[in-house]
Backbone and ligand atoms as CSV (ligand in chain L), in Angstrom:
chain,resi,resn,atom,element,x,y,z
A,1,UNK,N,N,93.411,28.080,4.799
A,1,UNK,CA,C,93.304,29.099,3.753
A,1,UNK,C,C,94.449,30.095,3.875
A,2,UNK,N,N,94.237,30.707,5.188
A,2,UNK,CA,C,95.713,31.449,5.465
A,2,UNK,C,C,97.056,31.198,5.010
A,3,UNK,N,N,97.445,29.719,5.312
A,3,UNK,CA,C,98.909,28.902,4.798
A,3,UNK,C,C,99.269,28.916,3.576
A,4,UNK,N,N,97.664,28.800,2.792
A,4,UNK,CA,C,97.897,28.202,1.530
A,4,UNK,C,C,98.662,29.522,0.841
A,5,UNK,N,N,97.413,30.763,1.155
A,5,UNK,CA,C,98.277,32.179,0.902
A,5,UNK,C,C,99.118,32.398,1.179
A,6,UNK,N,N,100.014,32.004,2.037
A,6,UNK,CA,C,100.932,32.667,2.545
A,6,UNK,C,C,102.543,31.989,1.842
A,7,UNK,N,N,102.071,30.844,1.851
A,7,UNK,CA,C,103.263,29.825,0.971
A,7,UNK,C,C,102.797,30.079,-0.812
A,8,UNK,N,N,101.749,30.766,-0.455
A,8,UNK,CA,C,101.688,30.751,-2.677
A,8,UNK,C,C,102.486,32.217,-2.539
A,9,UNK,N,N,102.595,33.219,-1.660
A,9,UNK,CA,C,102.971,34.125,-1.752
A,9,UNK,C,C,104.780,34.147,-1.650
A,10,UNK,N,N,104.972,33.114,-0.742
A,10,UNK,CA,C,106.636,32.966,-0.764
A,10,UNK,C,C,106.804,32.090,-2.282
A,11,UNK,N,N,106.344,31.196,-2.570
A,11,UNK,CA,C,106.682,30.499,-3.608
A,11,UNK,C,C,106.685,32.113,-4.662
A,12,UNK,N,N,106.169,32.592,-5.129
A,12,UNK,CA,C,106.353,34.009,-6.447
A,12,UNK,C,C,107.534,34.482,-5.846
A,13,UNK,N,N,107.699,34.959,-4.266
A,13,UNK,CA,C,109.281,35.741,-3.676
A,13,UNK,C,C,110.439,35.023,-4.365
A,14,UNK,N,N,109.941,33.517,-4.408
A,14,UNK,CA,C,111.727,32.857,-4.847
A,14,UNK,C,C,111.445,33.057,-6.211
A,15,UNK,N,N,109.897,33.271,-6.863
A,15,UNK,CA,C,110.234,33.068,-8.227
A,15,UNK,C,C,110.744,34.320,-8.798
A,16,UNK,N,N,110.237,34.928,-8.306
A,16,UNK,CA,C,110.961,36.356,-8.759
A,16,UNK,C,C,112.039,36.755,-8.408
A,17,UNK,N,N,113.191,36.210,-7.394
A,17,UNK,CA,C,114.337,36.019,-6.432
A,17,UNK,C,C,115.187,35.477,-7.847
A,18,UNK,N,N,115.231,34.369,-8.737
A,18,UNK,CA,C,115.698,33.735,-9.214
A,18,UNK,C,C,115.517,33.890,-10.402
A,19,UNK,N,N,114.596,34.892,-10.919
A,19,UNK,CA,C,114.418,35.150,-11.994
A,19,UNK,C,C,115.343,36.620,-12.158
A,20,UNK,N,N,115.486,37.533,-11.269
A,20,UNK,CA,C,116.221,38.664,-11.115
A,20,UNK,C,C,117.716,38.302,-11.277
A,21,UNK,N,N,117.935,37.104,-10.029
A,21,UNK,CA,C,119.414,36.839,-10.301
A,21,UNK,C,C,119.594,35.909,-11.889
A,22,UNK,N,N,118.927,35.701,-12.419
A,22,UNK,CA,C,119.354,34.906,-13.773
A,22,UNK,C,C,119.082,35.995,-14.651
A,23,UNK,N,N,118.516,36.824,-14.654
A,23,UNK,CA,C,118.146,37.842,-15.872
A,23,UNK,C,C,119.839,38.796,-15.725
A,24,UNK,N,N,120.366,38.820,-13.948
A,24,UNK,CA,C,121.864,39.613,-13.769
A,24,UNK,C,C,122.486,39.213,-14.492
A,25,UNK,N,N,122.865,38.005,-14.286
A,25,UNK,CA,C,123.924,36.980,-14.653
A,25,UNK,C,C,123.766,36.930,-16.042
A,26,UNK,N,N,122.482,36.648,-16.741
A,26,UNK,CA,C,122.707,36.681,-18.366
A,26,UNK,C,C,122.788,38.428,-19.084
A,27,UNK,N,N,122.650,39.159,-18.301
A,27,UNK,CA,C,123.033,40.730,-18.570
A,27,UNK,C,C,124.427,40.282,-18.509
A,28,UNK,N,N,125.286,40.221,-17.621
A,28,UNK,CA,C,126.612,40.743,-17.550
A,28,UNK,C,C,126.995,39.469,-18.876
A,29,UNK,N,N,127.133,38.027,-18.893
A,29,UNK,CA,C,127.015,37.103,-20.041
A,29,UNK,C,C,126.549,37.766,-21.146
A,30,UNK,N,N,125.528,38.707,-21.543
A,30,UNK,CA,C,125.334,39.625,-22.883
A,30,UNK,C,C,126.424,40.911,-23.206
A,31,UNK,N,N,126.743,40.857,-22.173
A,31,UNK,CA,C,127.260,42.521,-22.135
A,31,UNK,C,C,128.122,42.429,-23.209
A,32,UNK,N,N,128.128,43.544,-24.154
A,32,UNK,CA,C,129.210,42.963,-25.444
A,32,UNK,C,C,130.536,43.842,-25.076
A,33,UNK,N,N,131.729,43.239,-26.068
A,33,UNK,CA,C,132.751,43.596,-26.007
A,33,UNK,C,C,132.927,44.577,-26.903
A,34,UNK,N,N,133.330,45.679,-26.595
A,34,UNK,CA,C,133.304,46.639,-27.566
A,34,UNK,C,C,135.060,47.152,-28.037
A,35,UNK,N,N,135.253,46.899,-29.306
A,35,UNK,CA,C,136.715,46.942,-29.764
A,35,UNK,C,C,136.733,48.230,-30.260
A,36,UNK,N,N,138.192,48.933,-30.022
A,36,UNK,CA,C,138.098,50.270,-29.939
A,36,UNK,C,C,139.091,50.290,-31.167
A,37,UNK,N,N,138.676,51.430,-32.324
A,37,UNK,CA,C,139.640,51.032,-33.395
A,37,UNK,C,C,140.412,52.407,-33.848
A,38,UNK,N,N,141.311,52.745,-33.894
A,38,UNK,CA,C,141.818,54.107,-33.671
A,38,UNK,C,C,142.337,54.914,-34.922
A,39,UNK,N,N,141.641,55.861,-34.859
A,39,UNK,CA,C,141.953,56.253,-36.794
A,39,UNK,C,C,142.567,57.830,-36.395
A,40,UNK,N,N,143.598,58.597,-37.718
A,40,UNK,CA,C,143.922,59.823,-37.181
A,40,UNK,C,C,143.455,60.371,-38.546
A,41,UNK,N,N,143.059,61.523,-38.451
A,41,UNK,CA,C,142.428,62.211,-39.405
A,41,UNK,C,C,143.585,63.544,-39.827
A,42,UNK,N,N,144.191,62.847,-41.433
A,42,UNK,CA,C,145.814,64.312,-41.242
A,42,UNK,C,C,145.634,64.825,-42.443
A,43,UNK,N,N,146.079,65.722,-42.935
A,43,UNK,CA,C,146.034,65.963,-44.182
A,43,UNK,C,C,146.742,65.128,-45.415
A,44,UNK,N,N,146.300,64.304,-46.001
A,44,UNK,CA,C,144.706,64.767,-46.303
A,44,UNK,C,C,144.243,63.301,-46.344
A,45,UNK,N,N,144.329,62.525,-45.365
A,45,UNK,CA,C,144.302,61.128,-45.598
A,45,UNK,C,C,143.285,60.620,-43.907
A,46,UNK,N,N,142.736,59.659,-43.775
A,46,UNK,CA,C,142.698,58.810,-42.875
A,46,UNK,C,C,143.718,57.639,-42.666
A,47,UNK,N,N,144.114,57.348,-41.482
A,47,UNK,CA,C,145.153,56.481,-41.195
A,47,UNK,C,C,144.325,55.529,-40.055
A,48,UNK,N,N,143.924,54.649,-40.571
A,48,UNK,CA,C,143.492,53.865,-41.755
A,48,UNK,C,C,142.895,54.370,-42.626
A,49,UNK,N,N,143.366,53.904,-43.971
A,49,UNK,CA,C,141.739,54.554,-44.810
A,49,UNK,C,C,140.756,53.431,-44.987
A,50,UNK,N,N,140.923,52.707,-44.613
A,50,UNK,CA,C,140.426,50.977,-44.592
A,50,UNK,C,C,140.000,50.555,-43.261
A,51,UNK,N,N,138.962,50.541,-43.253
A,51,UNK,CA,C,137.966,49.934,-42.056
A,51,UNK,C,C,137.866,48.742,-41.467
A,52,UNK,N,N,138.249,47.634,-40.762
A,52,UNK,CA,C,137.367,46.327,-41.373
A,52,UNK,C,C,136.575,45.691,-39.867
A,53,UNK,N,N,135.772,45.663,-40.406
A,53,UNK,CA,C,134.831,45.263,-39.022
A,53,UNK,C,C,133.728,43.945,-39.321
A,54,UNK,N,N,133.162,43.416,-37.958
A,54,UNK,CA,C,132.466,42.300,-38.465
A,54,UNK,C,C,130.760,42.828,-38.541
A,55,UNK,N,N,129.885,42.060,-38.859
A,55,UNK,CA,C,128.543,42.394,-38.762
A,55,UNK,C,C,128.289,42.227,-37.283
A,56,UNK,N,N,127.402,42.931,-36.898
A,56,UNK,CA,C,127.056,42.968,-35.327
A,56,UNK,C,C,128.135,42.901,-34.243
A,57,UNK,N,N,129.203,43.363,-34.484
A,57,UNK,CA,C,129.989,43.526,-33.776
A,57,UNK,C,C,130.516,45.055,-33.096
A,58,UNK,N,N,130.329,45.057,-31.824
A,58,UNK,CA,C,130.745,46.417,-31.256
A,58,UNK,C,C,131.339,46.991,-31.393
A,59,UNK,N,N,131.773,48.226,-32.365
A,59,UNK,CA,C,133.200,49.117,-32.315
A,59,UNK,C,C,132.832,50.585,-32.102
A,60,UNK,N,N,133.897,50.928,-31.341
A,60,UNK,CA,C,134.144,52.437,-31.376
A,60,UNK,C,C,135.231,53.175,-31.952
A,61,UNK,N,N,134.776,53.560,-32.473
A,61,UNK,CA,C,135.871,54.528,-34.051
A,61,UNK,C,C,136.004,56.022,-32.955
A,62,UNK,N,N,137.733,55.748,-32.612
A,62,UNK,CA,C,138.011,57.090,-31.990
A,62,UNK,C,C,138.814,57.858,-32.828
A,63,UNK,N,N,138.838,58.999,-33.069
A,63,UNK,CA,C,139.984,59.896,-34.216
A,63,UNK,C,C,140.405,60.761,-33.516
A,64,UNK,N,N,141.177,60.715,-33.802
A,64,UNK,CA,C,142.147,61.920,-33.584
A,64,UNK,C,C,142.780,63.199,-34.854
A,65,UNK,N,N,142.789,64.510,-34.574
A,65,UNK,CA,C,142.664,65.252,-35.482
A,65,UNK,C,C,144.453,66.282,-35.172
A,66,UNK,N,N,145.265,65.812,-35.925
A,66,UNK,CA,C,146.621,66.701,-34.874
A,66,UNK,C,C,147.007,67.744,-35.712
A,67,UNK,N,N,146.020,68.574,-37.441
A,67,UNK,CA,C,146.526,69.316,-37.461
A,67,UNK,C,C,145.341,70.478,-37.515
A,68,UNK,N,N,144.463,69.801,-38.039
A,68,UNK,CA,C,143.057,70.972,-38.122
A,68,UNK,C,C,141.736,70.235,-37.832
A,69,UNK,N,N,140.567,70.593,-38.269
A,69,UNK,CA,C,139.694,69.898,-37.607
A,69,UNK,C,C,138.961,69.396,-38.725
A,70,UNK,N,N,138.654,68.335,-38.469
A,70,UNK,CA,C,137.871,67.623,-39.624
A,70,UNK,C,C,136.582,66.671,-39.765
A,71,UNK,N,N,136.296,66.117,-40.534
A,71,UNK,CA,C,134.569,65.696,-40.148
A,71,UNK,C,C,134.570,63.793,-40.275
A,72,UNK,N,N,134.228,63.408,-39.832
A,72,UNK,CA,C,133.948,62.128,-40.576
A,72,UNK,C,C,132.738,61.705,-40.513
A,73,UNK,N,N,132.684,61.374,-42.303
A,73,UNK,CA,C,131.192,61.278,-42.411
A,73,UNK,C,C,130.927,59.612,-43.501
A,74,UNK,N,N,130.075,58.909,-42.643
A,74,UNK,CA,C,130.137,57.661,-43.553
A,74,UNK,C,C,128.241,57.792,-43.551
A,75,UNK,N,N,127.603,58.042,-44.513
A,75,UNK,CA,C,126.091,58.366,-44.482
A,75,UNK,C,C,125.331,57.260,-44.677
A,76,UNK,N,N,126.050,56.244,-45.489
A,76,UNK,CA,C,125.516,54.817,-45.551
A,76,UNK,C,C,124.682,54.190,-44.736
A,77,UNK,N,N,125.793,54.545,-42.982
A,77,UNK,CA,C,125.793,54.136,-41.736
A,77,UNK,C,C,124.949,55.189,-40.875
A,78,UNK,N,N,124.745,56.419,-41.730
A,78,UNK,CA,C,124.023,57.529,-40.648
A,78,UNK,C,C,125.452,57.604,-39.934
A,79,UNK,N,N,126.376,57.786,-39.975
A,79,UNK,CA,C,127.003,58.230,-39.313
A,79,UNK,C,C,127.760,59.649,-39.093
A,80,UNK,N,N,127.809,60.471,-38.467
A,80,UNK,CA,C,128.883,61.534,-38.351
A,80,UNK,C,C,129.254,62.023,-37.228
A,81,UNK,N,N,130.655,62.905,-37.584
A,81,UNK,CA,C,131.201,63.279,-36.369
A,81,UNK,C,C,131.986,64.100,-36.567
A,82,UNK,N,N,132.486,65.559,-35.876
A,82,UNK,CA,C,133.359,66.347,-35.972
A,82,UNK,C,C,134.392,65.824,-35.067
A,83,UNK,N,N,135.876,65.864,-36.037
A,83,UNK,CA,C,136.997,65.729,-35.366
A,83,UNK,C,C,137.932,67.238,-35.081
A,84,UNK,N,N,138.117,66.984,-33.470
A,84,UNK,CA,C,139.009,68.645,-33.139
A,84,UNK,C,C,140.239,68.295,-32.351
A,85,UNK,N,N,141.277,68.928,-33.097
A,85,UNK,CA,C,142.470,68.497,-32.961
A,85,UNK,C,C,142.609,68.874,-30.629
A,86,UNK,N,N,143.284,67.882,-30.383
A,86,UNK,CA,C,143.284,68.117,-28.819
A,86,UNK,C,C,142.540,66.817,-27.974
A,87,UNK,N,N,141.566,66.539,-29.114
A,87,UNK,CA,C,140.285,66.214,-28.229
A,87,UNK,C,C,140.265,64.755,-29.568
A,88,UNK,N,N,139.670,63.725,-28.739
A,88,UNK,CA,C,139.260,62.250,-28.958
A,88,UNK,C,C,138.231,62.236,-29.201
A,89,UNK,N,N,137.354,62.024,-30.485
A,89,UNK,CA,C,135.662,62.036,-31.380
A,89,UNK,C,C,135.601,60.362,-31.126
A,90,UNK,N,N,134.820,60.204,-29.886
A,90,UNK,CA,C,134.568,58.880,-29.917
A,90,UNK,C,C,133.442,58.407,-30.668
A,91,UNK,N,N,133.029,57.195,-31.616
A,91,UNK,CA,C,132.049,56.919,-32.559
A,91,UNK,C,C,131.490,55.616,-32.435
A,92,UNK,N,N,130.574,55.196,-31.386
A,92,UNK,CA,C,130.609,54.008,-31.490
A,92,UNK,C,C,129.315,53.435,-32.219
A,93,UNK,N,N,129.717,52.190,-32.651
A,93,UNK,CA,C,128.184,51.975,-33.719
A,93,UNK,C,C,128.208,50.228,-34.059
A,94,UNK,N,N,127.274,49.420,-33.855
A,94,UNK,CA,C,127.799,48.220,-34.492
A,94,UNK,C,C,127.158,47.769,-35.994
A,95,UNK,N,N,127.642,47.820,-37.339
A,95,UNK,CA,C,127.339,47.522,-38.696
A,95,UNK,C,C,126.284,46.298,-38.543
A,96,UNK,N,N,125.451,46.605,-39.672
A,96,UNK,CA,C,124.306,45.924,-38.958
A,96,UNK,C,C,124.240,45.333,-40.802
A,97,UNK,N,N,124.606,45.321,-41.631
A,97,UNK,CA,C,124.538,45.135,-42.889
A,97,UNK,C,C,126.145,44.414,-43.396
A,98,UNK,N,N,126.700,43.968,-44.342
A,98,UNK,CA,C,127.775,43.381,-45.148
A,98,UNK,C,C,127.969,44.311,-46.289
A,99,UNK,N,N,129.016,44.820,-46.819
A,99,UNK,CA,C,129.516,45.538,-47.411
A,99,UNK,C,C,130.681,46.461,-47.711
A,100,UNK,N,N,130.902,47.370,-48.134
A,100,UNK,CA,C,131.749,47.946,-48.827
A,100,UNK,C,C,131.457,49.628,-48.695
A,101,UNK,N,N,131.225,50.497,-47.773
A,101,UNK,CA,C,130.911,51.633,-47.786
A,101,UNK,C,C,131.435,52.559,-47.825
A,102,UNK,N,N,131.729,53.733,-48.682
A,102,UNK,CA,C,132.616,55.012,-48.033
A,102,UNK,C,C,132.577,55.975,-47.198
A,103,UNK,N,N,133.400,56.459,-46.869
A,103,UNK,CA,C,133.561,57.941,-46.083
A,103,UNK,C,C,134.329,59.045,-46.160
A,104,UNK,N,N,133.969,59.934,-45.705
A,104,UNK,CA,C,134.769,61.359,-46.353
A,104,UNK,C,C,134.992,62.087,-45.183
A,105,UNK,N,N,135.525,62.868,-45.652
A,105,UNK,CA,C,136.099,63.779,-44.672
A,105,UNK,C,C,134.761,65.519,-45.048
A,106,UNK,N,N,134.212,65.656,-44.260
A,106,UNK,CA,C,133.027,66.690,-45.028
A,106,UNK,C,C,133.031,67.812,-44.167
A,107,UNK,N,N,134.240,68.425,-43.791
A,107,UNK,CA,C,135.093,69.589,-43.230
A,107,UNK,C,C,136.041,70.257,-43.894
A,108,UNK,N,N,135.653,71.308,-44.537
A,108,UNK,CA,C,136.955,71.494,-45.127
A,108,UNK,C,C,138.434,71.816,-44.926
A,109,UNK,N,N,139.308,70.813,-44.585
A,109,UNK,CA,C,140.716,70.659,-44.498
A,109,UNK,C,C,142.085,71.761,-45.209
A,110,UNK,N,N,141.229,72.068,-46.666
A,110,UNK,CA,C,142.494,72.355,-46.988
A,110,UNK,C,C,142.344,71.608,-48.717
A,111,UNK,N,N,143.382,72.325,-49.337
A,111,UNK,CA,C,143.502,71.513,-50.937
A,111,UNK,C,C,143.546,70.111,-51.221
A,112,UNK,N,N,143.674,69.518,-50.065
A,112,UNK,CA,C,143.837,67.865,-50.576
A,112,UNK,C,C,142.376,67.547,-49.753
A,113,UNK,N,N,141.501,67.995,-49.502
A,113,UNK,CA,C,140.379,67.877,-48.505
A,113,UNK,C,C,138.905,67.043,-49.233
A,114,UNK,N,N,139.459,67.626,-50.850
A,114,UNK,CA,C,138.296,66.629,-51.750
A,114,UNK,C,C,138.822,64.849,-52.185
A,115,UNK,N,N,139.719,64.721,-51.776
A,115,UNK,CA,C,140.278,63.121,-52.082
A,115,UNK,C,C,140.347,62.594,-50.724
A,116,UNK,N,N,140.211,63.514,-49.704
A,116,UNK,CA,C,140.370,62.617,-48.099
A,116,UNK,C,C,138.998,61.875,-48.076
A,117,UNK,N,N,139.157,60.720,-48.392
A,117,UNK,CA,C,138.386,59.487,-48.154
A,117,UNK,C,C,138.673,57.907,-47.790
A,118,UNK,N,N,137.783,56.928,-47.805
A,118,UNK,CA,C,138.041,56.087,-46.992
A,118,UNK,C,C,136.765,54.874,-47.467
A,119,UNK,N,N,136.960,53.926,-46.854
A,119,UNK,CA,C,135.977,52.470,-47.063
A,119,UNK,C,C,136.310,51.646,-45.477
A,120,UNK,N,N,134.996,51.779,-45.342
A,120,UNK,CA,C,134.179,50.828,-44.420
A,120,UNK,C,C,134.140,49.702,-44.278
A,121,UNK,N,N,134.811,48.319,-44.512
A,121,UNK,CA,C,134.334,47.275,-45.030
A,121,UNK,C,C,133.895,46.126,-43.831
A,122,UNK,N,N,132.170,45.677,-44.335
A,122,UNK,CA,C,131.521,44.998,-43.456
A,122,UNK,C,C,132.235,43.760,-43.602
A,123,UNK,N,N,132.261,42.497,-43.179
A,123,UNK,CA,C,132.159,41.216,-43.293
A,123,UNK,C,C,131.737,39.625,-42.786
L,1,CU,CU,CU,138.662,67.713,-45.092
């Protein structure tokens, strides 16, 4: 009776031994790649103003702001973020839909600050 317990109890140690190291191994095998896509926010434009990203794919939208500070706002996506000149607005998000979305700049910049916009595009 003793043995039997004692070997049903090592038999679960390896199962759970081997289930830990395969759950590691397919973590780091999941781990996604995240592409970093670099936009500057100037008057009165985004550089890119054109997005293009895939569905379910990892990106981080970093901006940079080099003369004033500005917003980027794509609401489609729930997204926003204040951009401050000095400093890197990292945004990361992966599109979870196909499409065509816009974004604005929703800080006010300055006279060209109502045409600073932009498109998202899923594919
Ligand atoms: Cu603006």
């Amino acid at each position: 009776m003793t043995s039997f317990t004692h070997s049903t109890r090592r038999t679960l140690i390896c199962a759970a031994g081997a289930l830990a190291l395969g759950s590691a191994a397919g973590f780091a095998f999941a781990k996604p790649k995240v592409r970093v896509i670099k936009i500057v926010a100037k008057k009165f434009e985004f550089v890119p103003s054109e997005i293009h990203v895939k569905k379910g794919e990892s990106v981080s939208l970093e901006f940079t702001a080099p003369e004033v500070p500005m917003g980027f706002n794509l609401s489609d996506m729930g997204l926003r973020i204040d951009i401050v000149p000095g400093k890197v607005a990292k945004l990361p998000f992966t599109a979870d839909k196909v499409g065509n979305f816009p974004f604005l700049c929703d800080v006010f910049c300055g006279s060209g600050h109502e045409d600073m916009n932009g498109t998202l595009i899923v594919t």
